[in-house]
C-alpha positions in Angstrom: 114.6 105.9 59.4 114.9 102.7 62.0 113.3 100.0 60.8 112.9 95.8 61.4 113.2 93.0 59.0 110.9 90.6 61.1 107.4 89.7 59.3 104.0 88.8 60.3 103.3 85.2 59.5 100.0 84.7 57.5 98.8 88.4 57.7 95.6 87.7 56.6 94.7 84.2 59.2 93.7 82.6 56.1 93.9 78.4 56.6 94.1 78.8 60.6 92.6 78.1 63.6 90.0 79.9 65.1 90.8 81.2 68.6 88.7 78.8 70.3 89.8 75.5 68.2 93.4 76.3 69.5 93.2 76.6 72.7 91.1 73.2 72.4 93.7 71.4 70.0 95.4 68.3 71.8 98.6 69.1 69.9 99.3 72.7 71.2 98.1 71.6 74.8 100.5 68.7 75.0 103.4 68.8 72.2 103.9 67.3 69.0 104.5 63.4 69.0 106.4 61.2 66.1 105.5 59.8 64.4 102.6 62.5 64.0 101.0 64.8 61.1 101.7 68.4 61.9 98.6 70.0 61.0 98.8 73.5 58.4 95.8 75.3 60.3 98.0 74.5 63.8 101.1 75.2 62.6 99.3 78.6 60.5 97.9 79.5 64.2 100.8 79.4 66.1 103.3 80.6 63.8 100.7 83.9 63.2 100.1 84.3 66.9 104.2 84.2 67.7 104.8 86.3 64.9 102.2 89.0 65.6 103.0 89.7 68.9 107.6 90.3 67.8 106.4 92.1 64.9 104.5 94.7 67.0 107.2 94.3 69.7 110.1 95.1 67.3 107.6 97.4 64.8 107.4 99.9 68.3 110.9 99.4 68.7 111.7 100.7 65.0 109.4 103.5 65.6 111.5 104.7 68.9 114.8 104.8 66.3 116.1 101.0 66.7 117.0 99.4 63.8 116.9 95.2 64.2 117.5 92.7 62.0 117.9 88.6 62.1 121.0 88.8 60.5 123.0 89.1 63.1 122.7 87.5 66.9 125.2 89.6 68.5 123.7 93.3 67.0 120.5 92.2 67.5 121.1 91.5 71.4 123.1 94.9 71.8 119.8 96.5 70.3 117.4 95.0 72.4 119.8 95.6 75.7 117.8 98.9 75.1 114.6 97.6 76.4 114.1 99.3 80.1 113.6 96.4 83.0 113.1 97.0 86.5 117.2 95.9 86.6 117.7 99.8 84.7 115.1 101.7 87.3 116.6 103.1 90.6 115.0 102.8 94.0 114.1 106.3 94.9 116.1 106.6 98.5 119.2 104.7 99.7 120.0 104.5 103.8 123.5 105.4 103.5 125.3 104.5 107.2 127.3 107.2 109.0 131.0 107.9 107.4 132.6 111.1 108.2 133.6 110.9 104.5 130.6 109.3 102.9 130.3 108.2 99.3 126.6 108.8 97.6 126.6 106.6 93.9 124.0 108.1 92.2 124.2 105.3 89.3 122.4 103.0 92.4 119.6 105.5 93.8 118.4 108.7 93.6 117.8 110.0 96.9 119.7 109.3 100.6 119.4 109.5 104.2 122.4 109.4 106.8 121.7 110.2 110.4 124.8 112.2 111.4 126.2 110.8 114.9 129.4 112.8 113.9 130.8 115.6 111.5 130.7 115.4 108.1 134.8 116.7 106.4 134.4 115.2 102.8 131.6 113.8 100.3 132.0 111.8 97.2 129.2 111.5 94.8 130.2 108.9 91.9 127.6 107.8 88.9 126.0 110.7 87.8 124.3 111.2 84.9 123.2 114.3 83.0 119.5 115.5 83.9 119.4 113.3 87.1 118.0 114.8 90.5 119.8 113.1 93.2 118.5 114.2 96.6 120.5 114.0 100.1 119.2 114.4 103.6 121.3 114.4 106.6 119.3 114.1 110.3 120.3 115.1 113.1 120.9 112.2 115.8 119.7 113.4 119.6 122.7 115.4 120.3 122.6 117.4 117.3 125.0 120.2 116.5 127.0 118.1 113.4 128.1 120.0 110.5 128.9 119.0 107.2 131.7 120.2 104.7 133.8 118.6 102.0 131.4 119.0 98.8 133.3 117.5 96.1 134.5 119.9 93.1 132.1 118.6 90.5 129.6 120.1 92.9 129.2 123.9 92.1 128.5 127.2 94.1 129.6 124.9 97.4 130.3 128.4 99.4 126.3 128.6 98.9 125.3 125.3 100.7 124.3 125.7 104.0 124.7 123.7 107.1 122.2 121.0 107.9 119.7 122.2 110.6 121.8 121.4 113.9 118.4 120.9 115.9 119.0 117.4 117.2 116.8 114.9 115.4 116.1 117.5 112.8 117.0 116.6 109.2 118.0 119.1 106.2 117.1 118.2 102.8 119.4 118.7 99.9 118.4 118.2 96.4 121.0 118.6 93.2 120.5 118.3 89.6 122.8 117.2 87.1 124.0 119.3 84.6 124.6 118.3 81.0 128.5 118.5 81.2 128.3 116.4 84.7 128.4 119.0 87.0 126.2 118.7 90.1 124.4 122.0 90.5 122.3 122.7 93.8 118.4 122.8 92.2 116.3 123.8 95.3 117.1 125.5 98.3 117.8 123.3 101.2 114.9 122.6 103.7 114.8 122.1 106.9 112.6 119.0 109.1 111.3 122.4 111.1 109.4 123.9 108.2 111.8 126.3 107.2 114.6 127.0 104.7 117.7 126.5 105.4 120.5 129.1 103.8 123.6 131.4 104.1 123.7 135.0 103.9 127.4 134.9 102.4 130.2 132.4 102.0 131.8 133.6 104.9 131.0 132.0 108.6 132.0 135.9 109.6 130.1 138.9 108.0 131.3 142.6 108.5 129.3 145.8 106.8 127.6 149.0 107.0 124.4 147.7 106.9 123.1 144.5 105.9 119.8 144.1 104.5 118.2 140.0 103.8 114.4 139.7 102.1 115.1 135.7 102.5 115.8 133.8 106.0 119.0 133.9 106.8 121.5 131.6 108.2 125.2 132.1 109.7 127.1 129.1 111.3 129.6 131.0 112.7 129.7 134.6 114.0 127.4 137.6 112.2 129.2 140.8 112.6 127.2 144.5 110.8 128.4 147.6 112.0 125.4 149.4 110.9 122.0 148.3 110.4 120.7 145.0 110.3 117.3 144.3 108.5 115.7 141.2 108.0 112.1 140.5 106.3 111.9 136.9 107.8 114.1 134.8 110.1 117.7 134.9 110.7 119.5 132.1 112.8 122.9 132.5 113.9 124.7 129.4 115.8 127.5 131.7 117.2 127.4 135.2 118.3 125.4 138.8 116.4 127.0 141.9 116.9 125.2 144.6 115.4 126.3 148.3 116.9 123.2 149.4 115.3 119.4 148.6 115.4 118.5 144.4 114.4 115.0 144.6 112.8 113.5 140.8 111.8 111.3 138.5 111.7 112.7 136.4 113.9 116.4 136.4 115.3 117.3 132.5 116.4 121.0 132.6 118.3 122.8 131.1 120.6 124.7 134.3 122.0 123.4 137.4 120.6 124.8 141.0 121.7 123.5 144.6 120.3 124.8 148.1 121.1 121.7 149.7 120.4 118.3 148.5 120.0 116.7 145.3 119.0 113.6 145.5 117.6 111.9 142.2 116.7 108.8 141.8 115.1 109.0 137.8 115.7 110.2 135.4 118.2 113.7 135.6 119.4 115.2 132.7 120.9 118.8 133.1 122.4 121.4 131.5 124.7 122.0 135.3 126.2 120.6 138.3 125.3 122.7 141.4 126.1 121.3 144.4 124.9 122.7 148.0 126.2 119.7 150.1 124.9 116.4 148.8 125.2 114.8 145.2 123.6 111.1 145.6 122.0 109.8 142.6 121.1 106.3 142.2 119.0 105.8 139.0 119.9 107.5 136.2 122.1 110.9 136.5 123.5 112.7 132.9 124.6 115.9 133.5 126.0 117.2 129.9 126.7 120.1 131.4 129.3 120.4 135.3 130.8 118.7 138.2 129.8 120.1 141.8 130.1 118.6 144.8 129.2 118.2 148.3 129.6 114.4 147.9 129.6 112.0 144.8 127.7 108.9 145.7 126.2 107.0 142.7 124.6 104.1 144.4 123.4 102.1 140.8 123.3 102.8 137.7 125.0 102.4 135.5 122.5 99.6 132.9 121.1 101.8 130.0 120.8 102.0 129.4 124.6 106.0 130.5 124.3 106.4 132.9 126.6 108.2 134.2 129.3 107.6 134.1 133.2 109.2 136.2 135.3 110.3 134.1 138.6 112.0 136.0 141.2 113.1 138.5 138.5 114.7 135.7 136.3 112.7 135.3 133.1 112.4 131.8 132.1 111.2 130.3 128.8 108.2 127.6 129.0 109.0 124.5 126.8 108.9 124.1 123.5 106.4 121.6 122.2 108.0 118.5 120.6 107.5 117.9 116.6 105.3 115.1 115.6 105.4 113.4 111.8 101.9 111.9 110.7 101.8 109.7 107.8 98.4 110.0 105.8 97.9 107.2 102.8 95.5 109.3 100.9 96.0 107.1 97.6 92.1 107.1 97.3 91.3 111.1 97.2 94.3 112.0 95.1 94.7 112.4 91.1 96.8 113.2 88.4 96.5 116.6 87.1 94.9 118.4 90.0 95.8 120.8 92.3 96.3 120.6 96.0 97.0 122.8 98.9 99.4 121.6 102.1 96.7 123.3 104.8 98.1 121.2 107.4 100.2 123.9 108.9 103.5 121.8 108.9 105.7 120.8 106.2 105.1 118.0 104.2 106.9 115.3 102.4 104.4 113.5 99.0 105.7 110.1 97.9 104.4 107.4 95.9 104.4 106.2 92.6 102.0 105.9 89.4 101.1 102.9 87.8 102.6 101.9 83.8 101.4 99.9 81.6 102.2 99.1 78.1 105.6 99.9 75.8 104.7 103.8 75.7 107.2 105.7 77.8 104.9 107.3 80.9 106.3 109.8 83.3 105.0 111.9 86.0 106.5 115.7 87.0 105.5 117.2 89.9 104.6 121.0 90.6 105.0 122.5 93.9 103.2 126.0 93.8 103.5 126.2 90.0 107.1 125.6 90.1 108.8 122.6 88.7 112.4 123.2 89.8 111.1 122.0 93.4 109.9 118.8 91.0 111.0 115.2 91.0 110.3 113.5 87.6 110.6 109.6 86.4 109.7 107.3 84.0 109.3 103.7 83.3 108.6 101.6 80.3 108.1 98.1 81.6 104.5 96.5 81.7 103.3 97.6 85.1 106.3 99.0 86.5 106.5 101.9 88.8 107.0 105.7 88.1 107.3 107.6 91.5 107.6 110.7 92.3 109.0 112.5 95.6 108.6 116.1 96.9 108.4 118.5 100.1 105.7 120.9 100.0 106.0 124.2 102.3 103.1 125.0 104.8 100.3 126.6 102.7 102.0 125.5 99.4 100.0 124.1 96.4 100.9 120.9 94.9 100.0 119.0 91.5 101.6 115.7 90.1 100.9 115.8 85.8 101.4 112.5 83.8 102.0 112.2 80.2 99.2 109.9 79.7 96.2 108.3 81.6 95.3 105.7 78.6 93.7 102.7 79.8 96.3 100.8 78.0 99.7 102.7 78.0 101.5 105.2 79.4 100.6 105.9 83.0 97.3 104.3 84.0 96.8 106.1 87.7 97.7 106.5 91.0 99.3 103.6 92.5 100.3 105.1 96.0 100.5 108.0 97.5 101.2 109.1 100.5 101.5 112.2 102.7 104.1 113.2 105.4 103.1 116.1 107.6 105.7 117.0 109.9 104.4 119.5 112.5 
C-alpha cells in the first residue's frame, strides 16, 4: 500500500494562533528581524498551516498508489513528476499546413485539420499512445477533387478508408483510436462536411459481380462495375463511371459518368455528369444531370420539394443550382448540462465542442454519447485546479446527444459546463 512519511505539525492547534491573530501578526506580514524573539504560537501557526496543506497534498497522492518520502530529493522529484499540469494536457486540434506527405504527432494534439490544395501519397502519425482518439480532417480547398493515400502500416484495415469527400471546400472527418499494442485502428466511420458518411463498398476502386446488394451508403473512387443487379438501401456515389447491365435500384446514385443497360430505377436523387441509359430511367424524385441526358424514355414521377429539378429548354434538360452550404455557430453554454439528453433537430450536421470546468485533485472526465453510442465519443480528463476537460463530437441530422461527467461536486472533480458550443453545418 503507497504511503507518505510527511507529518502534520501540531495536529491538534494547541499553543497557536487563531486565524485572525495571524493574519494580524507584524512578524508573518513583514519577516522575522534579528535580533528578534520568534514567537511559539507564530511559529506553531505557520508551521501547522504549511504542514497541513503537503500532508493532504501528499496523503491524496499516497492514496492514488505514490509512495513519497523526505529521504531522498531525487525519488521524491521523479514521484511528484506525476502530478498532471496543463504542460501534460493536449490542445484538442492542431492546423497542420499542406504536405503531400504530412506528419500528424499525436504526443502534441489530438485532433487535425489540413486543407488539401494537392494530393495526399503518404501519412506519418508518430506519438501515439494506447487508448488515445486522435482525429483527422482533411477539407477540400475550392477546386476540390484531392485524394488521399499512403496510411502508414501501424494504421489497420487501410483498404477500408475511404476517400475524403472531393466536393471542393467540403471536409471529411476521420477519427482513430489507439489500440493497446499501438496500433491505430479506424473507430468511427468517416463523415462527410455534407451530412453524410463517407465509405467504400470494397477495397478495390473497380468492382465486378453478379449482383451487388449495399444496406449502408456506398462509395467508389474509381469505376463500379455489377453485371447483375445493383441494390442500394441509401446513397451510392461513384467519382468515375457505373456500369450495371442490369436494373440500379437506390436511394440515391451520385456519379460523374453513369451508364445502364437496362433500367434505372431511383427512389432518390441522381446527380450525374451523363446519364446514358438504353431502357427507360424512372426516377421517384429529382433527377440532376450536371452534362447530357439519354434515354429511352424519363419518367420522374415527382418533381421534387427541394427546388432541384429539371427544366426542359429547347429539349435540353438543365439542372437549377444547387444551394450553397452555410455553417452557423451557436454558443449555447447557458441551456446545456451534463447528463442530459439532446436531439440535433437542426436538419444539418453538427459539430459539439467545449470543455467542462475542474476543480480540485480528484481526477474528472467527461464522455460523450452520440445516439447512445460511445464509440462516436471523445473523452478527457484533467486533474489540475481549474483546468479544462473538453470534449469534441459530430452529431448526425436527427441524432441524440449527451455529454456524462464523473462528478459534478462543488469542490472536485468536474464542477460544470464551461463552454459549449454548437456547429450546424447545413
Amino acid at each position: 500500500m503507497a504511503s507518505t512519511n510527511l507529518q502534520q505539525w501540531n495536529p491538534t492547534a494547541v499553543n497557536q494562533e487563531t486565524d485572525a491573530q495571524y493574519a494580524a501578526d507584524s512578524t508573518r506580514a513583514g519577516g522575522a528581524v534579528d535580533p528578534a524573539i520568534f514567537l511559539s504560537v507564530l511559529g506553531n501557526k505557520a508551521f501547522y498551516q504549511w504542514s497541513t496543506y503537503l500532508t493532504a497534498l501528499f496523503q491524496a497522492f499516497a492514496n492514488k498508489g505514490f509512495t513519497t518520502s523526505d529521504s531522498s530529493l531525487n525519488t521524491l522529484t521523479a514521484q511528484c513528476a506525476n502530478f498532471l499540469t496543463t504542460a501534460d494536457t493536449l490542445p484538442p486540434i492542431q492546423s497542420v499546413a499542406y504536405s503531400s506527405t504530412p506528419t500528424f504527432n499525436a504526443g502534441a494534439a489530438s485532433g487535425f485539420q489540413m486543407t488539401l490544395t494537392g494530393n495526399v501519397t503518404g501519412i506519418t502519425i508518430t506519438g501515439v499512445a494506447p487508448g488515445e482518439l486522435i482525429a483527422i480532417e482533411f477539407i477540400q480547398d475550392g477546386t476540390g477533387g484531392r485524394t488521399v493515400n499512403g496510411w502508414p502500416t501501424l494504421v489497420t484495415n487501410t483498404a477500408a478508408i475511404p476517400q475524403p469527400d472531393l466536393s471542393p471546400g467540403i471536409g471529411t472527418l476521420y477519427l482513430f483510436r489507439v489500440e493497446l499494442n499501438g496500433n491505430v485502428h479506424p473507430a468511427a466511420p468517416a463523415i462527410s462536411g455534407n451530412g453524410t458518411y463517407v465509405t467504400n463498398l470494397t477495397a478495390a476502386d473497380t468492382v465486378t459481380g453478379g449482383a451487388l446488394v449495399v444496406t449502408g451508403n456506398g462509395r467508389v473512387v474509381g469505376t463500379l462495375t455489377v453485371n447483375g443487379v445493383a441494390t442500394f438501401t441509401n446513397n451510392v456515389q461513384v467519382n468515375a463511371a457505373l456500369g450495371v447491365t442490369g436494373n440500379v435500384t437506390a436511394g440515391g446514385v451520385i456519379a460523374t459518368n453513369t451508364q445502364t443497360n437496362n433500367n434505372a430505377n431511383v427512389n432518390g436523387t441522381t446527380t450525374t455528369g451523363a446519364l446514358s441509359v438504353t431502357g427507360s430511367a424512372n426516377v421517384a424524385s429529382n433527377l440532376l444531370v450536371g452534362s447530357r441526358l439519354t434515354a429511352g424514355s424519363l419518367t420522374l414521377s415527382s418533381p421534387g420539394s427541394s427546388g432541384q429539378v429539371l427544366t426542359n429548354v429547347g429539349g435540353v434538360f438543365v439542372p437549377e443550382a444547387v444551394p450553397a452550404q452555410t455553417a452557423t455557430r451557436n454558443d449555447v453554454t447557458g441551456s446545456r448540462s451534463f447528463g442530459t439528453t439532446y436531439t440535433n433537430s437542426s436538419g444539418g450536421v453538427m459539430y459539439v465542442t467545449g470543455y467542462g470546468n475542474t476543480r480540485g485533485s480528484a481526477v474528472g472526465s467527461v464522455a460523450c454519447f452520440v445516439n447512445g453510442d460511445a464509440d462516436f465519443a471523445n473523452t478527457a480528463t484533467a486533474t489540475i485546479d481549474g483546468g479544462a476537460c473538453g470534449f469534441s463530437f459530430v452529431v448526425p441530422s436527427g441524432g441524440t446527444y449527451q455529454i456524462q461527467a464523473n462528478t459534478l461536486a462543488s469542490d472536485t472533480g468536474v464542477t460544470g459546463v464551461g463552454k459549449w458550443i454548437e456547429t450546424v453545418v447545413s
